[in-house]
mmCIF file of the C-alpha atoms, coordinates in Angstrom:
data_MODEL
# 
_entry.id   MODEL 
# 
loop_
_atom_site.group_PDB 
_atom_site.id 
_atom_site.type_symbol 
_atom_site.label_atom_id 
_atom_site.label_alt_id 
_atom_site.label_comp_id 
_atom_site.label_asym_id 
_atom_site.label_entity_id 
_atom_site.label_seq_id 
_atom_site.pdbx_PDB_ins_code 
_atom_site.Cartn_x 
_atom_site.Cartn_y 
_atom_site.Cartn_z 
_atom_site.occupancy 
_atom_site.B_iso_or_equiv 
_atom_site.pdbx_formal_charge 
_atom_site.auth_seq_id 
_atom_site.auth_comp_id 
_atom_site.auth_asym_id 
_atom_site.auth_atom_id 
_atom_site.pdbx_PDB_model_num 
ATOM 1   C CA . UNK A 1 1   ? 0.000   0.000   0.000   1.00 0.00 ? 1   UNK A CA 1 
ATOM 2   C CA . UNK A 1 2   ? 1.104   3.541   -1.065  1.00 0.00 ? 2   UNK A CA 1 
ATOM 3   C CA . UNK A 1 3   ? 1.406   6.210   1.786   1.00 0.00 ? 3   UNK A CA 1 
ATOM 4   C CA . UNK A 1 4   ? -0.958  9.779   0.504   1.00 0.00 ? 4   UNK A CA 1 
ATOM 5   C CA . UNK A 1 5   ? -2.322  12.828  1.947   1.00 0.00 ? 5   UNK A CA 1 
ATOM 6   C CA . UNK A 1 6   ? -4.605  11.725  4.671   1.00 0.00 ? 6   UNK A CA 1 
ATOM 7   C CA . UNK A 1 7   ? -7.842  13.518  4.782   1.00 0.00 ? 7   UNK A CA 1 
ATOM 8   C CA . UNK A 1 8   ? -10.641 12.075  7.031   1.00 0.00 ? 8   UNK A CA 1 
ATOM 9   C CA . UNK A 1 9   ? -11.998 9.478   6.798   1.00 0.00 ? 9   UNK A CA 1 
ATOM 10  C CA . UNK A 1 10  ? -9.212  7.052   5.388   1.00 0.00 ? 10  UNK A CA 1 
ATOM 11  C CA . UNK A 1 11  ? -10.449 3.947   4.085   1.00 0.00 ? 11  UNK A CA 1 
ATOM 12  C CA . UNK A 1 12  ? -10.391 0.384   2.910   1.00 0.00 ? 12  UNK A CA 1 
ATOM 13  C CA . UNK A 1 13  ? -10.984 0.033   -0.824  1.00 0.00 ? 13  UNK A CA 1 
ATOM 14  C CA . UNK A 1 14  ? -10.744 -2.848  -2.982  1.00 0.00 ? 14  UNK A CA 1 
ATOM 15  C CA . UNK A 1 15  ? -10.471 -2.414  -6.472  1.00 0.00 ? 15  UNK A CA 1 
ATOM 16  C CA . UNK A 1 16  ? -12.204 -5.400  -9.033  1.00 0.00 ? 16  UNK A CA 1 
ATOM 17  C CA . UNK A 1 17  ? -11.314 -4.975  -12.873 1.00 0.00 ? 17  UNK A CA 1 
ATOM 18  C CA . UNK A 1 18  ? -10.579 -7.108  -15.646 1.00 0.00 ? 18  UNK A CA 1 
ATOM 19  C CA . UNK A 1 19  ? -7.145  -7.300  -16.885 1.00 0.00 ? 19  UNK A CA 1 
ATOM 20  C CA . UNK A 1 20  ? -7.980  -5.605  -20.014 1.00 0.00 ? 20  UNK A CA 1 
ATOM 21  C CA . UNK A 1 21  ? -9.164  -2.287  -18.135 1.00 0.00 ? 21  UNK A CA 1 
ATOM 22  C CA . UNK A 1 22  ? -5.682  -2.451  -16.044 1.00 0.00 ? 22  UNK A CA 1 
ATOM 23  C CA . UNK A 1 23  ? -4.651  1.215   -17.499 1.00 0.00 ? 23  UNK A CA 1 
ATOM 24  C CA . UNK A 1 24  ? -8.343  3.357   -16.054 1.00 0.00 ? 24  UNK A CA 1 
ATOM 25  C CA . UNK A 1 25  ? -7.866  0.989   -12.782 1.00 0.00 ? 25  UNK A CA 1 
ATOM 26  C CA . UNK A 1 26  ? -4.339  2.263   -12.236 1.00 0.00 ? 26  UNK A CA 1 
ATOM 27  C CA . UNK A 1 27  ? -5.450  5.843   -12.678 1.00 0.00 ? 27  UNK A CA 1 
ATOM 28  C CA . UNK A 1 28  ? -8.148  5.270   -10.073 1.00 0.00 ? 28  UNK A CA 1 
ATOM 29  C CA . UNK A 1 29  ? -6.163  3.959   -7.925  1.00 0.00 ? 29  UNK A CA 1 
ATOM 30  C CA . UNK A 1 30  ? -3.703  6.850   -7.765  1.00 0.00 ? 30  UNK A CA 1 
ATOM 31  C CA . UNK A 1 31  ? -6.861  8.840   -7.353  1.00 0.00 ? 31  UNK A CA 1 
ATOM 32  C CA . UNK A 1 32  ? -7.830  7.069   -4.415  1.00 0.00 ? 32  UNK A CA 1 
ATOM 33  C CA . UNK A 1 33  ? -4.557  7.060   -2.993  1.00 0.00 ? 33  UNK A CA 1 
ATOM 34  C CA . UNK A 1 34  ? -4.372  11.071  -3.520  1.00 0.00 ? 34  UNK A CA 1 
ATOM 35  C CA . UNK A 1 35  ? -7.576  11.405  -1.506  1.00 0.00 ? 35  UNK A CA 1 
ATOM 36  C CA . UNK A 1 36  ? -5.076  9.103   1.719   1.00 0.00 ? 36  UNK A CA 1 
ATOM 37  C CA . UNK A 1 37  ? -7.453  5.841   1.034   1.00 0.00 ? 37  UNK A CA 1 
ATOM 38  C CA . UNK A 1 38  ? -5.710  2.573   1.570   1.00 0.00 ? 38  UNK A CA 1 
ATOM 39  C CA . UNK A 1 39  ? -6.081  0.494   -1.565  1.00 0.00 ? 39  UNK A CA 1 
ATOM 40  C CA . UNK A 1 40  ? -5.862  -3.190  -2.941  1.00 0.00 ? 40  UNK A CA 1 
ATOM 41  C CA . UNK A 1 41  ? -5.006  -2.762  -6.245  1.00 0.00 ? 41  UNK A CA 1 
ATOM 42  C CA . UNK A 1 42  ? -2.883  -5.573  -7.626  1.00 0.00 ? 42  UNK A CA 1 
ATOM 43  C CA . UNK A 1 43  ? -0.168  -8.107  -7.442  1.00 0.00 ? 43  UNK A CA 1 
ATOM 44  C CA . UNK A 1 44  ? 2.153   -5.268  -6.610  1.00 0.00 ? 44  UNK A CA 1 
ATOM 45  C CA . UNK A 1 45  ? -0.076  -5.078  -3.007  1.00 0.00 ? 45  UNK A CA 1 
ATOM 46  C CA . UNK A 1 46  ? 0.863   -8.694  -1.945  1.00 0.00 ? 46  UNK A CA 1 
ATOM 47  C CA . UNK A 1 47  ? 2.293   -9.362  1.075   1.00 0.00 ? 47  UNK A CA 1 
ATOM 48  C CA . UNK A 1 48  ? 5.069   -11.294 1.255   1.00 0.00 ? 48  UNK A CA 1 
ATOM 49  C CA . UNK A 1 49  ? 4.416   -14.902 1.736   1.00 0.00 ? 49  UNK A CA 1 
ATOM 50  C CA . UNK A 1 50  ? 0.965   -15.002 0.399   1.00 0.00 ? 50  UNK A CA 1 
ATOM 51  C CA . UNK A 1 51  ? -0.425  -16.814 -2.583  1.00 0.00 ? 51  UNK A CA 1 
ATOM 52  C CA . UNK A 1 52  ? -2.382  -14.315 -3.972  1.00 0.00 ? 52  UNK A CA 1 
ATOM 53  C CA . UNK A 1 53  ? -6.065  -15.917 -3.201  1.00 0.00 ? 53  UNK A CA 1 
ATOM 54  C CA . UNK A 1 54  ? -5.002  -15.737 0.094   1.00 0.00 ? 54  UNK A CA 1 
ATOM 55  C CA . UNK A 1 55  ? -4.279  -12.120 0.102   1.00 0.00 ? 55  UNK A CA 1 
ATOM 56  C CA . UNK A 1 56  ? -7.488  -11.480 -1.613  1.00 0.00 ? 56  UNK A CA 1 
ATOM 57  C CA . UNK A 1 57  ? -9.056  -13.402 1.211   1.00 0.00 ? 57  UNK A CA 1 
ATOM 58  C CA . UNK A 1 58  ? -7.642  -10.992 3.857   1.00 0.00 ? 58  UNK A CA 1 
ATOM 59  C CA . UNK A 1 59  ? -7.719  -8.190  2.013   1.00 0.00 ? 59  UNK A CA 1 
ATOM 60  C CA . UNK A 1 60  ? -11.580 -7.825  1.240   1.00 0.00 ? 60  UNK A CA 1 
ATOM 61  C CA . UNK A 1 61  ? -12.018 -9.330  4.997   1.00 0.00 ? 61  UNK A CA 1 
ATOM 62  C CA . UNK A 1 62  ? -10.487 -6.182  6.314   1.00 0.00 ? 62  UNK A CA 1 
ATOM 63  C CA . UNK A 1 63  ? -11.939 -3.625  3.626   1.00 0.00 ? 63  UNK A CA 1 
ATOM 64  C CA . UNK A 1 64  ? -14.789 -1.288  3.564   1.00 0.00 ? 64  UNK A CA 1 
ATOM 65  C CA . UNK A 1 65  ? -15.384 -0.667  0.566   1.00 0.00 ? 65  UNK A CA 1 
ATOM 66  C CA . UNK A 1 66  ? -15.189 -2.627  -2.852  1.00 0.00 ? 66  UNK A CA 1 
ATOM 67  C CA . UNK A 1 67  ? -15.502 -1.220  -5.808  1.00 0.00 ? 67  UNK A CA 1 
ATOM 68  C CA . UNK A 1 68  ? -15.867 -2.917  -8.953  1.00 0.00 ? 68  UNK A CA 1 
ATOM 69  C CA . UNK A 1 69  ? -15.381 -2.000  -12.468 1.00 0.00 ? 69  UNK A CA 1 
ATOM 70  C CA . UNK A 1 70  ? -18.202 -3.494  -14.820 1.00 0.00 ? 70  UNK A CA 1 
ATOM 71  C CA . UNK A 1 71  ? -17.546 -4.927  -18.551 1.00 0.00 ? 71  UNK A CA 1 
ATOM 72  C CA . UNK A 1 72  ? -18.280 -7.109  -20.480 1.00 0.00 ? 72  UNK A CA 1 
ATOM 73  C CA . UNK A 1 73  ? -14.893 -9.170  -19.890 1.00 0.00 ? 73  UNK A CA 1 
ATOM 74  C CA . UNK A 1 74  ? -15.293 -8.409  -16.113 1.00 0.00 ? 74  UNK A CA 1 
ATOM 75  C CA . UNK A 1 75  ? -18.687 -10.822 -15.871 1.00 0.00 ? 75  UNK A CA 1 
ATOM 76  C CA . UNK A 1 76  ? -17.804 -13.199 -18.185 1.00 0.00 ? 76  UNK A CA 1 
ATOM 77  C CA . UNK A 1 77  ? -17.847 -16.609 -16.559 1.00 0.00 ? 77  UNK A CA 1 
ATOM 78  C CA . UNK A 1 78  ? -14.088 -18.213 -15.097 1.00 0.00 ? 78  UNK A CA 1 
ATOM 79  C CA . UNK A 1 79  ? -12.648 -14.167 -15.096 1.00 0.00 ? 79  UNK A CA 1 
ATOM 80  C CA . UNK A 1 80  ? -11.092 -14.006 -11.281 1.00 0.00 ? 80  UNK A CA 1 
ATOM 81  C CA . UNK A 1 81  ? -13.331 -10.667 -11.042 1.00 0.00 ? 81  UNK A CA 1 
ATOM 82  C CA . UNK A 1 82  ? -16.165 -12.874 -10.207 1.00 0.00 ? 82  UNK A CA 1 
ATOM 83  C CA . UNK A 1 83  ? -14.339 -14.918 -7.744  1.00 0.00 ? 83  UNK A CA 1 
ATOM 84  C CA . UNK A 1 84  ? -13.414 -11.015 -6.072  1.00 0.00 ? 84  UNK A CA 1 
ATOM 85  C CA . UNK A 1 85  ? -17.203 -10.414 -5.884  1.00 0.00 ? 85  UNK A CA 1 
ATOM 86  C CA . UNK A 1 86  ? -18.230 -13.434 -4.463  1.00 0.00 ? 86  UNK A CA 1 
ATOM 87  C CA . UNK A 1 87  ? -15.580 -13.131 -1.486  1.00 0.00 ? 87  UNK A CA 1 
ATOM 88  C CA . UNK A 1 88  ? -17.132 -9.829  -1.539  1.00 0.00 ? 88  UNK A CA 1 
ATOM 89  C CA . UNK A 1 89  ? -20.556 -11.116 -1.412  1.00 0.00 ? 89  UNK A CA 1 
ATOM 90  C CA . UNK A 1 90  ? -19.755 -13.558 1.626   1.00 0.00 ? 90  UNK A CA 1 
ATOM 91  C CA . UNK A 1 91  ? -18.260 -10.182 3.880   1.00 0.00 ? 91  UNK A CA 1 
ATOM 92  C CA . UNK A 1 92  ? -21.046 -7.737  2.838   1.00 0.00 ? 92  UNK A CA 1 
ATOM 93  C CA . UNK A 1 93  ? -24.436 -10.355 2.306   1.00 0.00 ? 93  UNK A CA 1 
ATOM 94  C CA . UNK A 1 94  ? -26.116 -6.653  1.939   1.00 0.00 ? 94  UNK A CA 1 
ATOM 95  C CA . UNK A 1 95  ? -24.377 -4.987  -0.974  1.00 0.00 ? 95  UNK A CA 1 
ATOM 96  C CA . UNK A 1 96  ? -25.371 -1.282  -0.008  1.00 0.00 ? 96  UNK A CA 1 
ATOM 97  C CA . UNK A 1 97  ? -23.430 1.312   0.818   1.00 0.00 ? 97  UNK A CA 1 
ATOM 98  C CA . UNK A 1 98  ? -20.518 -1.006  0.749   1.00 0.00 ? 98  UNK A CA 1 
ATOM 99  C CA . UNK A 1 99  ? -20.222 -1.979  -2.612  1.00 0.00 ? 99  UNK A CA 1 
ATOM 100 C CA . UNK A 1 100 ? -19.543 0.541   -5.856  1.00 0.00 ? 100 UNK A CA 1 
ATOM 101 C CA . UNK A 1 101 ? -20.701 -0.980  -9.303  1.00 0.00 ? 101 UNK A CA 1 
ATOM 102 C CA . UNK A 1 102 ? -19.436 1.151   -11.831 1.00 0.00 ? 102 UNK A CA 1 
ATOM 103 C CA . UNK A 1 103 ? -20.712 0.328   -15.686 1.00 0.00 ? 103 UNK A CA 1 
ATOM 104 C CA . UNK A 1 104 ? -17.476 1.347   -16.656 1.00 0.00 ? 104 UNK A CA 1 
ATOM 105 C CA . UNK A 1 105 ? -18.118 -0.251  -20.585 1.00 0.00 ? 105 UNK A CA 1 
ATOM 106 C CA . UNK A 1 106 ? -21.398 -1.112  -21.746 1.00 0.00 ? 106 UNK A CA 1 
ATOM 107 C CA . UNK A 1 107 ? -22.658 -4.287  -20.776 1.00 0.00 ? 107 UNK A CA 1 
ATOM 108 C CA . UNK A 1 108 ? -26.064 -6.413  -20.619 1.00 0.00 ? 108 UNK A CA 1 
ATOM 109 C CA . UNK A 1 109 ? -28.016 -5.827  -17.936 1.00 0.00 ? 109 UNK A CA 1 
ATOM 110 C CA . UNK A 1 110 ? -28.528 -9.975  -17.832 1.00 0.00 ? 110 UNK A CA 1 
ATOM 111 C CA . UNK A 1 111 ? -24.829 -10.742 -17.707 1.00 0.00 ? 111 UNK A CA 1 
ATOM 112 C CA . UNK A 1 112 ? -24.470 -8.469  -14.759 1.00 0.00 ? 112 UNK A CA 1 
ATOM 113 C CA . UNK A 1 113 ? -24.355 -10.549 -11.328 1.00 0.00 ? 113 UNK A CA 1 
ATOM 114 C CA . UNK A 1 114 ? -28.226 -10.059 -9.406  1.00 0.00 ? 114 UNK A CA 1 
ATOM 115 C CA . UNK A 1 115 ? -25.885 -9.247  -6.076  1.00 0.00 ? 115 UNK A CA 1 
ATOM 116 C CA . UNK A 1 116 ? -24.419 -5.939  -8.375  1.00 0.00 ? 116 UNK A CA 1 
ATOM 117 C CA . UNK A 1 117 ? -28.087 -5.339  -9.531  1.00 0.00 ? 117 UNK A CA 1 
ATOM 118 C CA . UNK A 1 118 ? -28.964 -5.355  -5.865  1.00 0.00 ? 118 UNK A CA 1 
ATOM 119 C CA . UNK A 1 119 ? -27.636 -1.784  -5.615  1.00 0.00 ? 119 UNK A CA 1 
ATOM 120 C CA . UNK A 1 120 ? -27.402 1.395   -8.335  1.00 0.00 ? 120 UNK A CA 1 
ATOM 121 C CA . UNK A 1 121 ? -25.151 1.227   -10.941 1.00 0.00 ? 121 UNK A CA 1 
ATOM 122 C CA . UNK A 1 122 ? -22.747 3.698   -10.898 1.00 0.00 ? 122 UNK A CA 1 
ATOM 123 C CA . UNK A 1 123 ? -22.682 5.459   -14.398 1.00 0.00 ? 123 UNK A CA 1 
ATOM 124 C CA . UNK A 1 124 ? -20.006 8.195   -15.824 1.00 0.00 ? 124 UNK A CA 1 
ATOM 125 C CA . UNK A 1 125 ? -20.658 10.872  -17.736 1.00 0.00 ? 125 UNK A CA 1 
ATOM 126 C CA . UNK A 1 126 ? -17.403 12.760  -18.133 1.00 0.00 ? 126 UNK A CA 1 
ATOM 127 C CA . UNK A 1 127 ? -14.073 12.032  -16.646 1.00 0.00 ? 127 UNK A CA 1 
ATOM 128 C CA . UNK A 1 128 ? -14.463 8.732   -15.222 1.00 0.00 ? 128 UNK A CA 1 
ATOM 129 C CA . UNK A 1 129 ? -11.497 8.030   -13.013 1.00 0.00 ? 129 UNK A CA 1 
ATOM 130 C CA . UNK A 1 130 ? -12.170 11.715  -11.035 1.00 0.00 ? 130 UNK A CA 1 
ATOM 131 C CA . UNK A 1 131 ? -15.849 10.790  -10.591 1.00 0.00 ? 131 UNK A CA 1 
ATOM 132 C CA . UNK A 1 132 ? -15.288 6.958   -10.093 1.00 0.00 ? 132 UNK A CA 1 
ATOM 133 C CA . UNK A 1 133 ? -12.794 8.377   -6.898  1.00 0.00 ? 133 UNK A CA 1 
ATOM 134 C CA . UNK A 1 134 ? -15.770 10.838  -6.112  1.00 0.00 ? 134 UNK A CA 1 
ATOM 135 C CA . UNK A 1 135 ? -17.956 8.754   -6.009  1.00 0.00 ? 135 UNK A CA 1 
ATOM 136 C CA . UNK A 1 136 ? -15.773 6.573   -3.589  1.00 0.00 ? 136 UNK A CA 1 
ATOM 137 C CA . UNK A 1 137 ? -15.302 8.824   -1.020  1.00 0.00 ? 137 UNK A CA 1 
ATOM 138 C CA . UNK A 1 138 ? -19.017 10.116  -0.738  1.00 0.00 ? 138 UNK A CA 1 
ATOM 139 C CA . UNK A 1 139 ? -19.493 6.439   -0.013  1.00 0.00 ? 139 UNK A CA 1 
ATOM 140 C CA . UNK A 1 140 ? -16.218 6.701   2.619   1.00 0.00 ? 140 UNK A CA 1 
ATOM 141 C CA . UNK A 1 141 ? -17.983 9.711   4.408   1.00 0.00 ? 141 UNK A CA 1 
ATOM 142 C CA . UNK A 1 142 ? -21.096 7.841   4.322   1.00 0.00 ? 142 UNK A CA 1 
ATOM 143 C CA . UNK A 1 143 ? -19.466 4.781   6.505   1.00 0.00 ? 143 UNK A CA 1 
ATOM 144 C CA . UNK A 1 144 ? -20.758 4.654   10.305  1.00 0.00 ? 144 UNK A CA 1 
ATOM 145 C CA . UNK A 1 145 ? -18.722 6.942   12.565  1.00 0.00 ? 145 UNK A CA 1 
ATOM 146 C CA . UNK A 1 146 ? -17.221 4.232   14.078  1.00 0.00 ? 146 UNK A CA 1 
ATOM 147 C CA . UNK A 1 147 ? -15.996 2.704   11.154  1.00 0.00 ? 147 UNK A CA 1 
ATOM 148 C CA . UNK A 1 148 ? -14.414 5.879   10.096  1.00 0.00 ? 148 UNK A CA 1 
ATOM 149 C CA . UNK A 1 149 ? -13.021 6.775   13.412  1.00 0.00 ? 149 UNK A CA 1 
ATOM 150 C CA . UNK A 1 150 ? -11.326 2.830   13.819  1.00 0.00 ? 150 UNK A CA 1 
ATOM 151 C CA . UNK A 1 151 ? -9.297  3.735   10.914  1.00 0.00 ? 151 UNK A CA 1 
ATOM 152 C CA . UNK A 1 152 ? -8.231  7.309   11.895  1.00 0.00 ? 152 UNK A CA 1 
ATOM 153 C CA . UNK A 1 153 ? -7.187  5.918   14.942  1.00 0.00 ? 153 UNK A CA 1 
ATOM 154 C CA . UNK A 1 154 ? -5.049  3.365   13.147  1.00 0.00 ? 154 UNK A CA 1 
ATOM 155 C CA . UNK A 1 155 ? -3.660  4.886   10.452  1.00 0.00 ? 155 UNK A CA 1 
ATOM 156 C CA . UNK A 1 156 ? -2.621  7.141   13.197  1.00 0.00 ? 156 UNK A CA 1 
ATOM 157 C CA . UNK A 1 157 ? -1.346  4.577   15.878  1.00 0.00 ? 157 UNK A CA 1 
ATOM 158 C CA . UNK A 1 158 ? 2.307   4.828   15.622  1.00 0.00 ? 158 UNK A CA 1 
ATOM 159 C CA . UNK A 1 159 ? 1.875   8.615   16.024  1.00 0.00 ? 159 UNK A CA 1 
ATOM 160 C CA . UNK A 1 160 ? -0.848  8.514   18.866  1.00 0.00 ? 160 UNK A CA 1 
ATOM 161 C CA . UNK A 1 161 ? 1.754   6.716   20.934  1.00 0.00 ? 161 UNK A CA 1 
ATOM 162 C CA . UNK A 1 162 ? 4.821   8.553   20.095  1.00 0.00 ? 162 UNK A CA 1 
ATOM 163 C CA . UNK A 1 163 ? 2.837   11.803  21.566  1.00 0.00 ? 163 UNK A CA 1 
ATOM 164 C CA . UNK A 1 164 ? 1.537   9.657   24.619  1.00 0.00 ? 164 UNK A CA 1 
ATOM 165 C CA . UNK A 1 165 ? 5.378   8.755   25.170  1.00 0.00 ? 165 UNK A CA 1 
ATOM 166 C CA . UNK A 1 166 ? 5.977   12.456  24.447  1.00 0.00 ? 166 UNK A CA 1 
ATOM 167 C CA . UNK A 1 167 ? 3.694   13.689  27.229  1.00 0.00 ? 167 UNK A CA 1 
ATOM 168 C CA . UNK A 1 168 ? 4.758   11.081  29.743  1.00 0.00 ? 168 UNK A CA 1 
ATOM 169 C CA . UNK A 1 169 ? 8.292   11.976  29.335  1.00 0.00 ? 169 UNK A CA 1 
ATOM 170 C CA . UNK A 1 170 ? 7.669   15.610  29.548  1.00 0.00 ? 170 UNK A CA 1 
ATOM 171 C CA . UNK A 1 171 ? 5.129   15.110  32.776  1.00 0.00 ? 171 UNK A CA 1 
ATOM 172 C CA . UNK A 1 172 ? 8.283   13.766  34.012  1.00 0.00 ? 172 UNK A CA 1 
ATOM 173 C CA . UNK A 1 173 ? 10.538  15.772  34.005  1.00 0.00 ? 173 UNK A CA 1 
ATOM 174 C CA . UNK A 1 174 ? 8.170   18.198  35.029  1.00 0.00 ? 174 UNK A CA 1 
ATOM 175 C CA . UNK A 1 175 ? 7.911   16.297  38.462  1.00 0.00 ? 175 UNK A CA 1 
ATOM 176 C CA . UNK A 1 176 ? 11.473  15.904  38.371  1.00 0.00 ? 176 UNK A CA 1 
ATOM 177 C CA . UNK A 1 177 ? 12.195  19.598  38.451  1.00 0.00 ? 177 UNK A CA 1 
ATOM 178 C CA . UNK A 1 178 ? 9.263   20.431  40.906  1.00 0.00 ? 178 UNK A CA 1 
ATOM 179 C CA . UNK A 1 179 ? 10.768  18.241  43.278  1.00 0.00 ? 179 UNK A CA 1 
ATOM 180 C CA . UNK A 1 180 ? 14.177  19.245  43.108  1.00 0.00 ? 180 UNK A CA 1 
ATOM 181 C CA . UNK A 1 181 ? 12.631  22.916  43.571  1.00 0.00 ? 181 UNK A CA 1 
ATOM 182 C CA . UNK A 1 182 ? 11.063  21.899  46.376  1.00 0.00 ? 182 UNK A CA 1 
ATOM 183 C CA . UNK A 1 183 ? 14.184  19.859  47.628  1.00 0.00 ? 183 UNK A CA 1 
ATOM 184 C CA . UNK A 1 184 ? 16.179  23.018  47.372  1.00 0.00 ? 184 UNK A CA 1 
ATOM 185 C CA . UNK A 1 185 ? 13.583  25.324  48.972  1.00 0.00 ? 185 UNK A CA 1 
ATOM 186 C CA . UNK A 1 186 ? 13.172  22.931  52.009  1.00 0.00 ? 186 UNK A CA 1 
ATOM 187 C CA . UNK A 1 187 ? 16.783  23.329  51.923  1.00 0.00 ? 187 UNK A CA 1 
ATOM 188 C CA . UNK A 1 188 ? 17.046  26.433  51.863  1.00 0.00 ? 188 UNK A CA 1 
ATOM 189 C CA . UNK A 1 189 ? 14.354  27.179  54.777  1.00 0.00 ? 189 UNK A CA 1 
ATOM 190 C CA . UNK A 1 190 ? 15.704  24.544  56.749  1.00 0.00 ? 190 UNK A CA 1 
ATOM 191 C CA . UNK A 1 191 ? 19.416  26.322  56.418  1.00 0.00 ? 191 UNK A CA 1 
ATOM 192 C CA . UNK A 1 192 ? 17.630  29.823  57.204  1.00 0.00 ? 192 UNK A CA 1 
ATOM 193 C CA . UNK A 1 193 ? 16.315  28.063  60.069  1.00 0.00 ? 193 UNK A CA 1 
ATOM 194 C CA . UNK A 1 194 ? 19.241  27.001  61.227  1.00 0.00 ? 194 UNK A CA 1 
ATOM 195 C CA . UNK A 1 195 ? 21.344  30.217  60.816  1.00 0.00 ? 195 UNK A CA 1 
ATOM 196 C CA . UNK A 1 196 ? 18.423  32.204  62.697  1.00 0.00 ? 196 UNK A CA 1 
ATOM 197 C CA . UNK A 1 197 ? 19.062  29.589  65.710  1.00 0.00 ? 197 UNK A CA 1 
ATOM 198 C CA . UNK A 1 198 ? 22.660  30.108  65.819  1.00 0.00 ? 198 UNK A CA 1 
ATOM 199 C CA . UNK A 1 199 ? 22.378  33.776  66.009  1.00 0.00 ? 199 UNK A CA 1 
ATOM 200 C CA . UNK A 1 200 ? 22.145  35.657  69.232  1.00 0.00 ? 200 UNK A CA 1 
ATOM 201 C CA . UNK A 1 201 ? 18.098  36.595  70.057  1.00 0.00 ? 201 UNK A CA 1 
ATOM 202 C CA . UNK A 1 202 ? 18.393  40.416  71.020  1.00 0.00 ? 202 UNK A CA 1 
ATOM 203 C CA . UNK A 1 203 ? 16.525  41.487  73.705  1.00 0.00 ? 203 UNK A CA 1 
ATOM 204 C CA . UNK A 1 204 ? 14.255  44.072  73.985  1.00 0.00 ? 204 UNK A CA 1 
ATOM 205 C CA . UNK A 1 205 ? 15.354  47.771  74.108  1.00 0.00 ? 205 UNK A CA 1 
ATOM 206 C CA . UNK A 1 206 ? 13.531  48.141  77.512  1.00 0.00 ? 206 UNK A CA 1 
ATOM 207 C CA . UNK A 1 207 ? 14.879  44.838  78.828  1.00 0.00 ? 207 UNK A CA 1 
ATOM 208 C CA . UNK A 1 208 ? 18.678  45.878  77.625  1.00 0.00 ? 208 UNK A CA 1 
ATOM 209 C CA . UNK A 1 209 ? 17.984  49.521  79.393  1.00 0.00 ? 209 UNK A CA 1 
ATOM 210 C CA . UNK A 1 210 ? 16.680  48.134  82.863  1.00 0.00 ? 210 UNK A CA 1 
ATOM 211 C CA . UNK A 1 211 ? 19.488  45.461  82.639  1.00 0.00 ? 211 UNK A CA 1 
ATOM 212 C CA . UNK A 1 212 ? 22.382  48.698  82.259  1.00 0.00 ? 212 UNK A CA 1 
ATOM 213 C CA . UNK A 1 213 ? 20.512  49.978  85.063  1.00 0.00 ? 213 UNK A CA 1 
ATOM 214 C CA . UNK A 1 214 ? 20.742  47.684  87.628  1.00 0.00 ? 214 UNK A CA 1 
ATOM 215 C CA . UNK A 1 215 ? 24.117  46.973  86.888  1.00 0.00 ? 215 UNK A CA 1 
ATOM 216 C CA . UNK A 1 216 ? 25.244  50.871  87.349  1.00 0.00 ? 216 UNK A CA 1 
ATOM 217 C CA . UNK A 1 217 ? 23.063  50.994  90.092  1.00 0.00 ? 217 UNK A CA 1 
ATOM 218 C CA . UNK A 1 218 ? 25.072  48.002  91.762  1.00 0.00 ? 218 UNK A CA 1 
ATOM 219 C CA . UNK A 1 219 ? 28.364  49.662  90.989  1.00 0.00 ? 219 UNK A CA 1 
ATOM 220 C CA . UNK A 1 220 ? 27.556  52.618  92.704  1.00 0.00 ? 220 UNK A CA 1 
ATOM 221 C CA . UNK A 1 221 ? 26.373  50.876  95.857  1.00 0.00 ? 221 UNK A CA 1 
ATOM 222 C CA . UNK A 1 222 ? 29.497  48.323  95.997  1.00 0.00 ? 222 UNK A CA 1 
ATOM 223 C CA . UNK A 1 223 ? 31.541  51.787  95.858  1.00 0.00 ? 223 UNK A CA 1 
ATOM 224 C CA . UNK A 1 224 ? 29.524  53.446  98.681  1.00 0.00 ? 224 UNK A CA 1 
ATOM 225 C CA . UNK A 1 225 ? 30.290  50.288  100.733 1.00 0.00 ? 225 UNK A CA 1 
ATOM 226 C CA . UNK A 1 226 ? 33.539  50.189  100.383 1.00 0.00 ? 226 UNK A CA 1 
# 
């Protein structure tokens, strides 16, 4: 899958076409991809490891949206298109709002699979790869909420927790510094405390001036004595 600007929501697609229509799927695809949808386009999309039934398999299991390009070749019986909708059949039983049939090429109405008839044909009129990806993303901002907010959160995982990490570490260091503040101001109050203990209390002025007078007073009467 090919990374893109990531508006919301970001989305699931699956792309059916025959092999002959390979050149309009790859522009729709881009198209897709420019609008930050995730998309299973071809053999080039295979995980390693995987025959490539399999990654069909997982790949529609985990879309939400499949889109699929109608011609003539595309329903003709044995193409691997059908065997696409069918898988796509078995994860969406009810076809709407999931499911974009596009008449990309004229075809027979009675050729078309009754599970594509099930829903409106998609029809274009001008440009068809800009309003095949239009089309595709009113369907994406039609998706439940939830389904729309799973992916965000996703697509967005690695970056969600790289900010959590961000915050921890910065909370902290933030408690580290507090309490080394605090360290230093108990410190600090406890040396103040400490210092204003060791230094002589004064008395009071009255207290010093009744003390200077009994002592001259004393002098005097040791002198008279004598």
């Amino acid at each position: 899958m090919r990374a893109g600007v990531t508006p919301f929501p970001t989305v699931k697609i699956i792309l059916s076409y025959p092999s002959e229509e390979r050149g309009v799927a790859e522009r729709v695809n881009y198209a897709l991809l420019a609008l930050g949808h995730d998309v299973f386009f071809d053999r080039e999309d295979l995980p390693a490891g995987l025959t490539y039934d399999q990654a069909i398999v997982n790949a529609i299991d985990s879309s939400d949206l499949f889109v699929f390009l109608i011609t003539p070749a595309a329903v003709t019986a044995g193409r691997y298109t059908l065997t696409e909708l069918g898988l796509a059949q078995r994860r969406w039983p009810r076809p709407s709002g999931r499911v974009l049939p596009v008449m990309l090429r004229p075809t027979p109405i009675d050729l078309v699979p009754a599970y594509l008839r099930a829903v409106s044909f998609y029809t274009p009129s001008g440009d068809a790869v800009a309003e095949i990806a239009h089309e595709t993303q009113r369907l994406a901002r039609a998706l439940p909420l939830t389904i729309q907010a799973t992916r965000r959160l996703r697509s967005r995982s690695g970056a969600l927790a790289a900010a959590v990490a961000v915050v921890a570490i910065g909370a902290a260091g933030w408690f580290a510094t507090r309490n080394v503040a605090a360290s230093r101001d108990s410190t600090r109050v406890s040396g103040d405390s400490v210092q204003a203990l060791a230094e002589p209390i004064p008395f009071p002025a009255d207290v010093r001036h009744r003390a200077r007078a009994v002592a001259s007073g004393t002098r005097t009467e040791r002198g008279h004595i004598a």
